[in-house]
N, C-alpha and C positions, 0 to 999 in steps of 0.2 A: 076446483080440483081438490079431492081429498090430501092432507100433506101426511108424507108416510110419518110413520108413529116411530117410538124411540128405536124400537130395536132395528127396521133397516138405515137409519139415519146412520147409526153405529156400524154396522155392516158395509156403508157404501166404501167403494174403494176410497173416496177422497174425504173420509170422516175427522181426518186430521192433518192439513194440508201442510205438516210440518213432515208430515213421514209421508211420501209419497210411495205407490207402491212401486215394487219392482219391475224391469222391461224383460222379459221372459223373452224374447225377441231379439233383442237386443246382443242378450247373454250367449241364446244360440250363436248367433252371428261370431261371436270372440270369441266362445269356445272351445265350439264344434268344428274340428279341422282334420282331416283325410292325415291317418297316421297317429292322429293325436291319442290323447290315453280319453278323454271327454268324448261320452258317447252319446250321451241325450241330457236334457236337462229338461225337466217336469216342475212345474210353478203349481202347488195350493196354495188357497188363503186358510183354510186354518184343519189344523188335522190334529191328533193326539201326540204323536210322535211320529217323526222321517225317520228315524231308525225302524221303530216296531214295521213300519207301511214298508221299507228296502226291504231289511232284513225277509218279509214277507212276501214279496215279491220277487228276492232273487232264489228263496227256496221253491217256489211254484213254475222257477223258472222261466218271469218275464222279465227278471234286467239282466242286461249285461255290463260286463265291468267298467267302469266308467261313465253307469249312468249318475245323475246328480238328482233329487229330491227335495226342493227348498220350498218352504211354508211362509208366511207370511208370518201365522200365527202358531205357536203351540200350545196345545191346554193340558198334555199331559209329559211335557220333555222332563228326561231322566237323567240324570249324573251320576256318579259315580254312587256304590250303596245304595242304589234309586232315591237319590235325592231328587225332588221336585224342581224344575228349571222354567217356567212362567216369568213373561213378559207381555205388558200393551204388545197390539199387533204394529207389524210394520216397525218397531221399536230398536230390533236386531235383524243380526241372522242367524236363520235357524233351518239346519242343511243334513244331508246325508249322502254319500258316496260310496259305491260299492267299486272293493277291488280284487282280484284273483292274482296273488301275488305266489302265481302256481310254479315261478326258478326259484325261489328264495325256501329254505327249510321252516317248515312250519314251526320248528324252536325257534324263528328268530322273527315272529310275524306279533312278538310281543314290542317290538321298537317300533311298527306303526303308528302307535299314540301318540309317541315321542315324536316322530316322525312329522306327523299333523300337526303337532306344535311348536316347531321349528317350523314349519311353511308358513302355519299362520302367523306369527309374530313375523315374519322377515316379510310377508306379506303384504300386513297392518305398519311393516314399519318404511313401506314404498308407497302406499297406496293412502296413507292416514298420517303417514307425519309423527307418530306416538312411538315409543319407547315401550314394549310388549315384555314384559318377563314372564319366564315359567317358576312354575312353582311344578315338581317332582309330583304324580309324574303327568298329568295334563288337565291343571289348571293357567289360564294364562289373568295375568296379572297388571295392572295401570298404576301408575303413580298418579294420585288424587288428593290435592292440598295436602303435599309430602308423604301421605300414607299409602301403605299399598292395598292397593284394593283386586280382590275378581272381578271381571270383566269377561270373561270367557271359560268355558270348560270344552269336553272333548269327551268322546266315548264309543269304545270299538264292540264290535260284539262280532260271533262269527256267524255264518252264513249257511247252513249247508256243509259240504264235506269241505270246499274249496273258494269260499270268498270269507271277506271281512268288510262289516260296512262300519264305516268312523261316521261319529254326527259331531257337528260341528253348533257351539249357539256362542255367541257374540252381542254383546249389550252393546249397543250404538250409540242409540239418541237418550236412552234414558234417563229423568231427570231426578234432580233427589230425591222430592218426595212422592218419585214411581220405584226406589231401588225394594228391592224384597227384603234384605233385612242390610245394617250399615255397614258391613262390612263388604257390599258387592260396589260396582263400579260402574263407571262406561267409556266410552273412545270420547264422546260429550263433552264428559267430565273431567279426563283428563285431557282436554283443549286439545282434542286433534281438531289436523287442519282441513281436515274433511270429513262430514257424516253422510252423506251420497252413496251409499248401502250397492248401487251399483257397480262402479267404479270399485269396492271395496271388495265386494264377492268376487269381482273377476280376478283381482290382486291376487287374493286367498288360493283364486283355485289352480292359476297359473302358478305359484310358487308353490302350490300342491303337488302338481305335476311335475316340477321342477325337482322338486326331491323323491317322489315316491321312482321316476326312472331312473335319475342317481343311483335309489338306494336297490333296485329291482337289478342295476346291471349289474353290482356288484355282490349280487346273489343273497342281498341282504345284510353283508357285512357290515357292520356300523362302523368300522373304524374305515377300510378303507374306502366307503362311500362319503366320509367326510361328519358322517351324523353325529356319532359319538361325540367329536368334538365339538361341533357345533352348538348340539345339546347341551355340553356341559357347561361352552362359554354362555348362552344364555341362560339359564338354569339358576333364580334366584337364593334357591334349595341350599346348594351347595356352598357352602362354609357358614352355615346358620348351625346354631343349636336347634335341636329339632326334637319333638315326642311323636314318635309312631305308632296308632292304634292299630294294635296289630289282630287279626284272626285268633281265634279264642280267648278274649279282652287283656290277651298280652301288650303291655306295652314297651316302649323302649326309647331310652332318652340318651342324645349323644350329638355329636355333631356330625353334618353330613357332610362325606368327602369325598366322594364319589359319585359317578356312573357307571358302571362296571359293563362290560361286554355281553350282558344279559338284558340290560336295560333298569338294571336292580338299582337302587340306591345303599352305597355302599354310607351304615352311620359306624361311628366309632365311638367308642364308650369309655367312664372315666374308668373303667377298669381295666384297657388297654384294647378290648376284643374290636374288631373289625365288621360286624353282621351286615349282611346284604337283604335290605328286603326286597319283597316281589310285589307283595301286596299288603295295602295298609294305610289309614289316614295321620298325612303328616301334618302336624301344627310346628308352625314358625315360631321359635321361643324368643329369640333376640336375633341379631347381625352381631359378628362378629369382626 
């Protein structure tokens, strides 16, 4: 018998029996329930991006809200500024969810992010045993040999006139000398007590659902959905000195004291002002 050559050895599902792949089957089963907000769940192994393929599929009008999109692999996943977001396969998770969050005012479909990162840290912190911080306004974060590290990001994009799809990527297994530069992380790394990517994605998505009807009954309001503050209590962000790269290479340096009712990050400055941003890259300068 011929033996396959490198590149399906690499391709087989079980090319790295440390990352087993996902139960697509399985996941139906615990997701998928009459009433629920989860309305299909669709397994690749390796695509460009679950956002660009939702986002693309709920304009041509083949998903409905609530379907899930997870890869095994991504070779072109985006972050925030189209930052590049590459991992081994099977290594995370790496997901996408469309929702039509059609009672809630489209001014306040900006606290989804937020939203996604509250579910997923309370998530990660049932389902993994870790300690999950945000970093303003959706990066999630691991304490890794006392420092803090990314570990996860988030990213909404809209849909058509009336959805929004959040993707979701989550560093798991990864080990040091697979991180992409030393400042990122993983669940791994910071000795959670489970890397079982199964069990982890269902966590994530139940405690997704958990918050997005929360925050859907209450028409979106963050305070009395409970968000706001939730947010804030985990929110690393918040009483850090902080520099904001801001839209038009303004910057702004001040401590952050807030969340504001918008989803804004409200920094305050040594010259007394208060400014909210909306949009902008924050760097952590110290803990205060």
């Amino acid at each position: 018998m011929t033996p396959p050559d490198a590149a399906d050895a690499n391709d087989s599902r079980w090319s790295d029996l440390d990352r087993p792949p996902l139960n697509v089957a399985a996941l139906r089963r615990a997701l998928l329930r009459e009433g629920g907000l989860w309305s299909g769940v669709e397994l690749v192994q390796r695509t460009g991006s679950t956002n660009t393929d939702l986002v693309a599929r709920a304009e041509a009008g083949k998903a409905a809200e609530g379907a899930i999109l997870v890869a095994e692999e991504q070779t072109a996943g985006r972050g925030r500024l189209d930052r590049q977001w590459t991992a081994p396969a099977r290594s995370g998770l790496f997901f996408s969810v469309l929702l039509n969050p059609s009672e809630v005012p489209v001014a306040r479909w900006g606290w989804l992010p937020l939203l996604t990162g509250v579910a997923v840290a309370t998530g990660l912190s049932r389902a993994a045993g870790v300690d999950t911080a945000l970093k303003w306004p959706n990066d999630l974060l691991v304490s890794v040999g006392g420092e803090e590290r990314k570990t996860g990001g988030i990213l909404a994009e809209r849909a058509g006139d009336d959805g929004v799809v959040v993707g979701v990527g989550i560093n798991v297994s990864l080990r040091a000398d697979e991180l992409p530069v030393p400042q990122a992380g993983s669940l791994a790394l910071a000795e959670a007590v489970s890397t079982d990517r199964d069990p982890l994605l269902r966590g994530v998505l139940r405690s997704l659902e958990e918050w997005y009807g929360r925050w859907r009954s209450a028409g979106g309001d963050p305070a009395v959905s409970g968000l706001q503050e939730t947010y804030a209590a985990g929110c690393a962000t918040l009483g850090r000195v902080v520099r904001a790269e801001l839209p038009g290479e303004r910057s702004l340096v001040g401590e952050a004291v807030a969340v504001d009712g918008d989803g804004r990050l409200v920094i305050a400055t040594k010259e007394g002002v208060q400014e909210p941003v909306g949009a902008g890259d924050i760097v952590h300068l110290r803990a205060v």
